[in-house]
C-alpha positions, 0 to 999 in steps of 0.5 A: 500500500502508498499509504504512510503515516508521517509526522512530518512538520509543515515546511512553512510555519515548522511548527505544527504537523503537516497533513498536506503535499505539494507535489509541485513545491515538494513541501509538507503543508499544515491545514493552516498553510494548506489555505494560505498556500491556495490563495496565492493565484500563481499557486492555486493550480498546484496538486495537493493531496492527503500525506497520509495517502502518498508515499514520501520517498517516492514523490520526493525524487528526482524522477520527476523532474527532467534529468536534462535541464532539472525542470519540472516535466511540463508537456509530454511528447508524442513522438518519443512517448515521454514526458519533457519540460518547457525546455526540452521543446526548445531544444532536443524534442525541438519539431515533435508533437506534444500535448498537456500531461492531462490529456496522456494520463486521461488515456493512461487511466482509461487503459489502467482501468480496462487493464484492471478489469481483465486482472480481475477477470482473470483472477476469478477464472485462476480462483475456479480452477484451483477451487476445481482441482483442489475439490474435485481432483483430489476427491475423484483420486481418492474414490477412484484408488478406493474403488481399485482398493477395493476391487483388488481386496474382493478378487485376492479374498478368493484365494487368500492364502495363496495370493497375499503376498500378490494383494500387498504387491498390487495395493502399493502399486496403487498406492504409489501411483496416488502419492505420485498423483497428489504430489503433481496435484499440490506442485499444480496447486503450488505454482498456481496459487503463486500466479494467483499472487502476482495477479492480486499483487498487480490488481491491487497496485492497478487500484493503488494507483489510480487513486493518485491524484498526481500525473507524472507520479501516476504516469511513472507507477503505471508505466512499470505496473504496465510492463510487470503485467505484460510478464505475467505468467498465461493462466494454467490449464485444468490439467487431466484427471489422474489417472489410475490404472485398473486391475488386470484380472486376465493377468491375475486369472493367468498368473493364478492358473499358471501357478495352479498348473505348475503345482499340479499334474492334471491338465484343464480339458479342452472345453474348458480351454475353449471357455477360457478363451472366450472369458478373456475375449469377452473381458478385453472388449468390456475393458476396450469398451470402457477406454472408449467412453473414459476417452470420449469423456476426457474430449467432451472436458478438454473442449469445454476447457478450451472453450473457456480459454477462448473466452479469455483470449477475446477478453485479452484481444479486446485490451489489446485493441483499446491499446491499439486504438489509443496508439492510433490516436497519437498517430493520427494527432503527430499527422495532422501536426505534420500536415499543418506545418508542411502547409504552412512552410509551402505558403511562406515559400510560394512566390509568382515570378514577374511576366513581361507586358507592353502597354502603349508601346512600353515593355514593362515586367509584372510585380512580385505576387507574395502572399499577404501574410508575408509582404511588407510596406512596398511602393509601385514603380511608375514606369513599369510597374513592379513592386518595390519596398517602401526603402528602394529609392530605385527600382529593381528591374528598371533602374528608374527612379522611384 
């Protein structure tokens, strides 16, 4: 936050504590001076605000001032894109087209608050999808591996004794695949949750600042909030489901039979070879089956995700078209400059050379044709005609005098 308390004393009775700041005299004013200071005319259009809203050590730099000629920023420039003192115009931003700072900021604050209503936009998008992941993934973890939990439990329950050495094998398979899962979840969580904290960290300086009331002090503070914006990470996708795989009960039946035929001697008749055969077929086209509707599920997720990225993408798009726009804003003011200079520049240099005549037998020259806002007192010669100054005693193209 820009707030700060300050005990600072008034600069000008030093006695009693200030309440005020003069951004443009740069001192701590009291209630009291605060009134004195305002009805001096040259003073009343200074920007004043609550010290206790502003922070001290920001306003109280040489930021504000031109580095070059140590004034106080006065125009801003929209050939360069910054801000210039009086002098500046003059000298190395001599020919550009600038404006008043109020006109820039006008522009900047309307940016500043379209920016931050896509912040917020984006933030509540970032809230939903950690408020899915936490609940939803974790939950959908944990039912599933339960549900596999206890699959394993029913099918090793049949052969007990046997196989209880399998069911401890097969349970930590799964449950090391949890642990793997919920660690990807809270990494997910983790570098979300930072995003989440540069977005809020930038949206509350977009508030920040667009309660100074001080130009050049919001003009500076946005332009940096600006580009921290432009860097802010994209917002992370809802990733996929974890994923757990299920028992492989043909694998089991296998390893089951194999191990029962390896501890005795007689053999399965072919009958029953036959119907085993068709068990194992029937078992991988209800697992194939079953692929195919998870698969189809996870389609119907991914395009409703992307539909809500595309949702995001528009809103960036319309930013960066108010971005634009005011871009092509200045563009067309800094033509319209141009225009009227180039005009002005080929009226002052536009002459009309004398033409020859003869009047009653007497070659004479017409006279100088100049524009109006350029010609001075002039006299006319009478013998032939031509424009002369109010100063020639002769004329210039006969010689005659004036």
């Amino acid at each position: 936050m820009m707030a700060q308390a300050s005990a600072q004393k008034c600069y000008i009775c030093t006695e009693k504590n200030s309440g005020f700041y003069c951004y443009e005299c740069q001192h701590a004013l009291c209630a009291v001076c605060r009134e004195r200071h305002d009805k001096v005319p040259s003073l009343s259009g200074h920007t004043i605000a609550d010290i206790n809203v502003i922070d001290l050590s920001n306003v109280q730099s040489n930021k504000y001032r031109c580095k070059t000629h140590e004034k106080d920023f006065s125009y801003y420039c929209a050939k360069c894109s910054d801000l210039i003192c009086g002098k500046c115009v003059t000298s190395s931003h001599k020919g550009h087209s600038f404006s008043d700072i109020s006109e820039i900021v006008s522009e900047k604050r309307e940016t500043a608050q379209t920016a931050l209503h896509t912040l917020k936009s984006k933030i509540e998008v970032i809230s939903s999808v950690e408020d899915i992941v936490r609940g939803k993934h974790v939950e959908k973890l944990h039912a599933y591996s339960q549900e596999v939990i206890t699959d394993i439990t029913s099918t090793f329950k049949e052969l007990h004794t046997f196989i209880k050495s399998k069911e401890d094998i097969k349970k930590t398979e799964v449950e090391d695949n949890e642990r793997i899962e919920q660690q990807n979840i809270e990494l997910f969580l983790k570098n979300t949750c930072r995003i989440h904290d540069r977005y809020d960290k930038e949206f509350t300086a977009l508030q920040n600042i667009l309660c100074e009331k001080h130009d050049i002090t919001f003009y500076k503070f946005y332009n940096a909030i600006d580009k921290d914006i432009t860097f802010l990470d994209n917002i992370p996708k809802e990733p996929t489901l974890p994923c757990v795989r299920s028992l492989d009960k043909t694998m089991l039946y296998t390893e089951i039979l194999e191990y029962i035929q390896s501890k005795t001697d007689t053999r399965v008749c072919k009958n029953c070879i036959t119907q085993e055969e068709r068990f194992v077929t029937t078992l991988e086209e209800n697992k194939q089956l079953k692929r195919d509707v998870d698969d189809k599920v996870a389609a119907l997720k991914a395009e409703s995700n992307q539909v809500k990225h595309l949702q995001l993408s528009i809103e960036e798009i319309k930013s960066e078209y108010a971005r634009k726009q005011a871009e092509n804003k200045n563009l067309s003011k800094e033509i319209i400059f141009l225009k009227e200079s180039i005009t002005k520049t080929q009226i002052n240099q536009e002459k009309v050379r004398p033409a020859p005549f003869v009047d009653n037998g007497v070659f004479g020259w017409k006279p100088w044709k100049t524009h109006p806002a350029c010609s001075d007192q002039s006299n006319i010669c009478r013998h032939c005609n031509s424009e002369t100054t109010a100063s020639d005693k002769f004329c210039g193209y006969c010689g005659s005098n004036v």
